[in-house]
C-alpha positions as CSV (number, residue, x, y, z in Angstrom):
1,X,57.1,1.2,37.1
2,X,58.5,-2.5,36.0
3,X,56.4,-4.2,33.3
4,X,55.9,-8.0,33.6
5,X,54.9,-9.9,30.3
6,X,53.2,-13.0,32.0
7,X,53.4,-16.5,30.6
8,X,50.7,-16.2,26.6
9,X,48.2,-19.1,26.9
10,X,47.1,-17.1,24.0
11,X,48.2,-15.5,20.8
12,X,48.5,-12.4,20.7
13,X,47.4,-11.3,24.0
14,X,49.8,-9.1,25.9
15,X,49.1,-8.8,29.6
16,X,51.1,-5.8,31.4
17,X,50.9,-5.5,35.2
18,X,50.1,-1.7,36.2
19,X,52.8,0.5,37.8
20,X,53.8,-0.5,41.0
21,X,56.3,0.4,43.7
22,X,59.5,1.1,42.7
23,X,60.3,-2.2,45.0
24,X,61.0,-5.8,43.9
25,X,59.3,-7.1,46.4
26,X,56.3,-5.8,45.3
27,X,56.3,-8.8,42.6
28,X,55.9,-11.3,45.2
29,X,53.8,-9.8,48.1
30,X,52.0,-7.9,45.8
31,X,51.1,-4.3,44.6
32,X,48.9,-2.1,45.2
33,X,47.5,-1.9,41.5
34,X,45.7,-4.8,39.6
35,X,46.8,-5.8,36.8
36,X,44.3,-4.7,33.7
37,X,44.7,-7.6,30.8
38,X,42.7,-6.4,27.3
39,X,39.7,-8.9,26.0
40,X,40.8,-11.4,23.3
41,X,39.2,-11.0,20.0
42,X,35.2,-12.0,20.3
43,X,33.6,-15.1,18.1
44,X,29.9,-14.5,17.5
45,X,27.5,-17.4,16.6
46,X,23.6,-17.3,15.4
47,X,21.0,-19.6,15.5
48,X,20.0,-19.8,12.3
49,X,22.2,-19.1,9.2
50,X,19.1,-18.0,6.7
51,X,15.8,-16.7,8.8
52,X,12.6,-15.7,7.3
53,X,10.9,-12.4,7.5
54,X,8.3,-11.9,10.9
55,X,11.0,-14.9,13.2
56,X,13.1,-14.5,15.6
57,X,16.9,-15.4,15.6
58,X,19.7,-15.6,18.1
59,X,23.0,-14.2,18.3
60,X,25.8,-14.9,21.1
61,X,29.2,-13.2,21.4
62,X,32.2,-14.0,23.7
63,X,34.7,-12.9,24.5
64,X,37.3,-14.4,27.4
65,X,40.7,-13.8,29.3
66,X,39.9,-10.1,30.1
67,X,40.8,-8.1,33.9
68,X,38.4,-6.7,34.6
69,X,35.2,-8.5,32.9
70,X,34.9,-6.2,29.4
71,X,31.4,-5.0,28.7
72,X,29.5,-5.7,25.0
73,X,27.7,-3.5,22.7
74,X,25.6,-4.8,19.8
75,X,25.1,-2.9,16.8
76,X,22.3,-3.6,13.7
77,X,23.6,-1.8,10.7
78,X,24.4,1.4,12.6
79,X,21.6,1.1,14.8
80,X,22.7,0.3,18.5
81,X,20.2,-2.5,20.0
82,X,19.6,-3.5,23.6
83,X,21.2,-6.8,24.5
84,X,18.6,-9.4,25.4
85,X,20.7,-11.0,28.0
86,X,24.7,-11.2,29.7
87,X,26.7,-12.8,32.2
88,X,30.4,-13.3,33.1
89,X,32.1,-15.5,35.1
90,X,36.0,-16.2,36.0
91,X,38.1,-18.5,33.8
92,X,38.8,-21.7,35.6
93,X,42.3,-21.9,33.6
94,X,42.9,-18.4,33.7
95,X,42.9,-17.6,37.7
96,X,40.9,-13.7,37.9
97,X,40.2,-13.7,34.4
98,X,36.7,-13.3,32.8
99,X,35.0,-14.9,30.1
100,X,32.3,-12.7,29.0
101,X,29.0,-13.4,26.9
102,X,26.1,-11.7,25.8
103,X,23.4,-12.4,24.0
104,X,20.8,-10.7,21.3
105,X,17.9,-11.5,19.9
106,X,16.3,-10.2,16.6
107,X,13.1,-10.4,14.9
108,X,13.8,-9.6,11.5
109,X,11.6,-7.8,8.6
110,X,13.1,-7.9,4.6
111,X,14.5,-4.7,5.4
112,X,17.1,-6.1,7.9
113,X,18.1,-8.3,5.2
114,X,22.2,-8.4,4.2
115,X,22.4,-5.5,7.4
116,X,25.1,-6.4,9.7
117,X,24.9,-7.3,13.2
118,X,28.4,-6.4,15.3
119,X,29.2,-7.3,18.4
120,X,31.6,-4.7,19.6
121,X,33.8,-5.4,23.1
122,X,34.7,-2.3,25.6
123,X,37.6,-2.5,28.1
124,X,39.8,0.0,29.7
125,X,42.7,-1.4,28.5
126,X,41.8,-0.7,25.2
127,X,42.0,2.8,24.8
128,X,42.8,3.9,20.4
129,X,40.2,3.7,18.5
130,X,42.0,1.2,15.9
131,X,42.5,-1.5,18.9
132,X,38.6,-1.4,19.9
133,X,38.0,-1.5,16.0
134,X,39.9,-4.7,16.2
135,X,38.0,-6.3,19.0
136,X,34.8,-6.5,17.0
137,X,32.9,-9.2,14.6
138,X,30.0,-9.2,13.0
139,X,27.3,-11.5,11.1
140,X,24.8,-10.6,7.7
141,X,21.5,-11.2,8.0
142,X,20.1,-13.3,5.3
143,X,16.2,-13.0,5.4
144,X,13.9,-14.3,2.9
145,X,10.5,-12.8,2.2
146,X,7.6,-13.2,-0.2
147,X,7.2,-10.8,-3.0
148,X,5.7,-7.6,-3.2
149,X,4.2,-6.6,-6.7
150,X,3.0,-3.0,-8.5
151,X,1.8,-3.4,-12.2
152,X,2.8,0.1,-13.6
153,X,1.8,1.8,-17.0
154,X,4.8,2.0,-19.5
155,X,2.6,2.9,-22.4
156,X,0.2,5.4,-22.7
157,X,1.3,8.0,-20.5
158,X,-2.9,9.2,-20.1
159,X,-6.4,7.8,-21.6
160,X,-6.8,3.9,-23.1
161,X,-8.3,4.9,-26.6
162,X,-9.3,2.3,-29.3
163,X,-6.3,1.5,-31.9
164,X,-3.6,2.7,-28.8
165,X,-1.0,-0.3,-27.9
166,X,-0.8,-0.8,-24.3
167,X,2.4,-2.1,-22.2
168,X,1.9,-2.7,-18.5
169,X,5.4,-3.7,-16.5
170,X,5.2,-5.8,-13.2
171,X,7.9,-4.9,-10.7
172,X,8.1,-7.9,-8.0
173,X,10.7,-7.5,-5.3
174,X,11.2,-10.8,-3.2
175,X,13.7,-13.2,-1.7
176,X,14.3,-16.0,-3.7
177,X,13.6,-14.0,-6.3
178,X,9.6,-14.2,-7.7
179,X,8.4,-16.1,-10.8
180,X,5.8,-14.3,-12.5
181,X,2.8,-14.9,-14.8
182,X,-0.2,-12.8,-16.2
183,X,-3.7,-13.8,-16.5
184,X,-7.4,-12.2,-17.2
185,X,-9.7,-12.1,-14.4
186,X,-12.9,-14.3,-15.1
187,X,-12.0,-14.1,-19.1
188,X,-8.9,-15.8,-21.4
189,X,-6.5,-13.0,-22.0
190,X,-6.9,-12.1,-25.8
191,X,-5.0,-14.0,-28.5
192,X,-2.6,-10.6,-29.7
193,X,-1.4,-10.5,-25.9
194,X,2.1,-9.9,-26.3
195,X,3.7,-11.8,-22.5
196,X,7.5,-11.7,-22.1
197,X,8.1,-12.4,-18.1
198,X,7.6,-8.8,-16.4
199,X,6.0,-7.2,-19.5
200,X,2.4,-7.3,-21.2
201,X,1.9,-5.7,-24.4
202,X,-1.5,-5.4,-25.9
203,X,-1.7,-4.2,-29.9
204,X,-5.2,-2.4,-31.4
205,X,-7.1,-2.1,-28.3
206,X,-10.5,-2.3,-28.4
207,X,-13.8,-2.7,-25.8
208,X,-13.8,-5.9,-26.2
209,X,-10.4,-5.8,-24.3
210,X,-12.6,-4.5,-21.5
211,X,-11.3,-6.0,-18.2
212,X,-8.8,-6.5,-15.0
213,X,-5.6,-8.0,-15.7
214,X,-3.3,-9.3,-12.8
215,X,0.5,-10.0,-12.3
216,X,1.2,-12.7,-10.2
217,X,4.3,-13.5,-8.2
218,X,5.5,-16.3,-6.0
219,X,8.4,-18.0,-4.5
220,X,8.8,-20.7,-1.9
221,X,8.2,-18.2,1.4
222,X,4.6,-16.7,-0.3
223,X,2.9,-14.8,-2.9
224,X,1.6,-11.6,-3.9
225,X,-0.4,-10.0,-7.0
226,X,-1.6,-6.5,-8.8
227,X,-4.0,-6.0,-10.8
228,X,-4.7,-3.3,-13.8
229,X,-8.5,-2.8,-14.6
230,X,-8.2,-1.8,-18.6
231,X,-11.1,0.6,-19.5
232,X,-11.0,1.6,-23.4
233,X,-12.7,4.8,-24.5
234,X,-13.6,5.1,-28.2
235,X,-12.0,7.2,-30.1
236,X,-14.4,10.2,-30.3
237,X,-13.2,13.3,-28.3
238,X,-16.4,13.6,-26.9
239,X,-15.8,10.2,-25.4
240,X,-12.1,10.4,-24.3
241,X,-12.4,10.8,-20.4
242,X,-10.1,14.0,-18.7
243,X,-8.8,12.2,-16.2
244,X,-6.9,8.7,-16.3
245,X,-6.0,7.0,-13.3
246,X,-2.3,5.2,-15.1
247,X,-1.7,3.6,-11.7
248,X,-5.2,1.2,-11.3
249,X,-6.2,1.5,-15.1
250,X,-8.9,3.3,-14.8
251,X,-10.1,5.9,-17.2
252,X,-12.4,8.5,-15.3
253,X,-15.5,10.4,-17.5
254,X,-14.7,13.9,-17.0
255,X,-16.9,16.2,-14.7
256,X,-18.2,18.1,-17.8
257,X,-19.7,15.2,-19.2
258,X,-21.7,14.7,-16.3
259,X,-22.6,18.7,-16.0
260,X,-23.9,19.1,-19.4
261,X,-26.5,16.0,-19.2
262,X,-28.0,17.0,-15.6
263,X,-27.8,20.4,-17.2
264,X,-30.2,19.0,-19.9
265,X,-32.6,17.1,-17.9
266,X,-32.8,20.1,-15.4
267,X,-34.5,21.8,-18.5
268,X,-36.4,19.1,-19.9
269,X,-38.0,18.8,-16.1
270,X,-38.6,22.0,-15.5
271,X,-39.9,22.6,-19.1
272,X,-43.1,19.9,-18.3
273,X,-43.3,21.4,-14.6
274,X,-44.1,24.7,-16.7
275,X,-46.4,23.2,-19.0
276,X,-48.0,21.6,-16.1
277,X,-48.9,24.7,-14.4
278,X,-50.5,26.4,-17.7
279,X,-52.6,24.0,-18.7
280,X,-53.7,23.7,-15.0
281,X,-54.4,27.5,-14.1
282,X,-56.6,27.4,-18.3
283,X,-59.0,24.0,-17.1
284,X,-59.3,25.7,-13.9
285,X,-61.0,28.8,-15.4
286,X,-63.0,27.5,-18.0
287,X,-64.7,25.0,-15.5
288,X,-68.4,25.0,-15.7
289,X,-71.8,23.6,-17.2
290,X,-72.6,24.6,-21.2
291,X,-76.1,24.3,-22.4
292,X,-77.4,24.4,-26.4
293,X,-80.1,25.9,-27.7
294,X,-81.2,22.2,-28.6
295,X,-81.9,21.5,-25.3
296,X,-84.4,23.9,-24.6
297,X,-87.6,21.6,-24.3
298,X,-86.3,18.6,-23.7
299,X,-87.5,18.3,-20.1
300,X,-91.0,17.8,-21.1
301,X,-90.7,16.0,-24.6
302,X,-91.1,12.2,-24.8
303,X,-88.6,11.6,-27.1
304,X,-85.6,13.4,-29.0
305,X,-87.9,14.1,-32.1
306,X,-90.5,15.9,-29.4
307,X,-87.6,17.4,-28.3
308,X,-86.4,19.3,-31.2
309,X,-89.7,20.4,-32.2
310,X,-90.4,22.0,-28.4
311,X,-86.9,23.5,-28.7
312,X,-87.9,25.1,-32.5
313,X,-91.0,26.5,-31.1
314,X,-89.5,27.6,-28.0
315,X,-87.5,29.6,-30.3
316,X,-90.9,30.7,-32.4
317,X,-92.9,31.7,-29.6
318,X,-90.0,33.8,-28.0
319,X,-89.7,35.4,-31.4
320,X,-93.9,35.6,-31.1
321,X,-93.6,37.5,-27.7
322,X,-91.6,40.6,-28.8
323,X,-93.4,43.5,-28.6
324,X,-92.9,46.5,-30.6
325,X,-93.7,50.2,-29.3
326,X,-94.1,52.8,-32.2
């Protein structure tokens, strides 16, 4: 085969004509083979330098002087993506040569931030791995977002108890990076509040401390809070709750608390329902009429003294009437 170097328009691009007839001629009436000529390194622009999280931005590579047209891949981090659009057309400098473009379009969340987008050229005259390695350029993604915030427990690892010293951390992640400041929902945050940027420290709790606390953070794209509702229990055992929830600052009452007083009113219920029924079943059998002696008489008497005296000799003349049989 005879190689041809034809005349470099551009650096560093060799261009070798593909074995042909073992003929001179062959150079001027052509041969059979096309020449293949390799891509020159691509250039790959975006619409926006900076983007923020939930838009869209727009990258275009090219690539030019290649035989045939060479074919681009994009890449996001390692993640192959589907070009949003292509085309080629011939070089009007560069007779049969193609300028190639393609172009990609993103919509970007925080977590594509500072990933690399790579526009990667393919052609058959490239065939090592180091030369396709070289014909490829890439772009960081630069997204800001607004924060996201957690307000964790540092100290105690369980129950808020009176006299314990409690230290709550805020952990803000956003781009620029958050301010942040405290406050006390619906109350002024007590005097002894100990604030140093991303920590609150609060010395000799006690119920009066009662309350939801929230971390706020902020930057120029948003912001986003937590917030920490601080239940103290007193110090009695029989007060300290089992369970404690550290993330929300919640302190539970156990479920034996709750057990042993519907326990006791179970009793106290079913003690009256008890006494209830006695004292029922006794009025029901001693229901009736009771008459005295006394008011033997008093039908026909004419007033209470009559009365008495009709009732006393009612009680005479019975005695009176007994009989006696000898």
């Amino acid at each position: 085969g005879i190689k041809v170097r034809l005349h470099q328009r551009h650096k560093n691009v060799r261009r070798t004509v593909s074995p042909c007839l073992p003929s001179a001629c062959c150079l001027f009436s052509g041969c059979p083979f096309s020449p293949t000529v390799p891509p020159e390194m691509p250039t790959i622009d975006a619409s926006k330098d900076v983007v923020k999280e939930g838009e869209e931005v727009e990258f275009t590579c090219t690539t030019s002087g290649s035989k045939p047209a060479a074919a681009i891949k994009w890449l996001k981090g390692d993640e192959e993506m589907e070009e949003s659009a292509s085309n080629f057309e011939e070089d009007p400098k560069e007779g049969k040569l193609f300028n190639v473009t393609s172009t990609l379009v993103l919509r970007v969340s925080r977590l594509d931030d500072g990933l690399p987008v790579t526009c990667q050229v393919h052609h058959p005259a490239v065939g090592d791995l180091q030369a396709m390695k070289d014909l490829q350029t890439q772009r960081y993604l630069d997204v800001l977002y607004k924060p996201q915030v957690q307000v964790a427990v540092s100290y105690p690892q369980g129950p808020t108890r009176e006299g314990d010293t409690l230290e709550l951390t805020c952990i803000a992640n956003g781009k620029p990076q958050p301010a942040l400041t405290w406050l006390r929902l619906d109350e002024e945050m007590p005097e002894r509040a100990i604030i140093s940027v991303e920590n609150l420290v609060l010395e000799s709790l006690n119920k009066s401390d009662n309350g939801t606390y929230r971390c706020r953070a902020f930057n120029k794209i948003g912001e986003s809070y937590d917030d920490y509702l601080l239940h103290v229990y007193a110090t009695s055992p029989t007060a300290e709750p089992s369970t404690h929830d550290s993330r929300a600052g919640t302190e539970v009452p156990g479920s034996v608390d709750h057990a042993v007083i519907g326990g006791v009113v179970a009793v106290v219920v079913f003690a009256i329902l008890c006494l209830l029924i006695v004292l029922g079943r006794y009025f029901a059998r001693h229901k009736g009429t009771y008459f005295t002696h006394e008011a033997k008489g008093a039908d026909d008497a004419a007033d209470a003294d009559t009365a008495i005296i009709n009732a006393e000799g009612g009680q005479n003349n019975s005695d009176e009437k007994k009989e006696y049989f000898i």
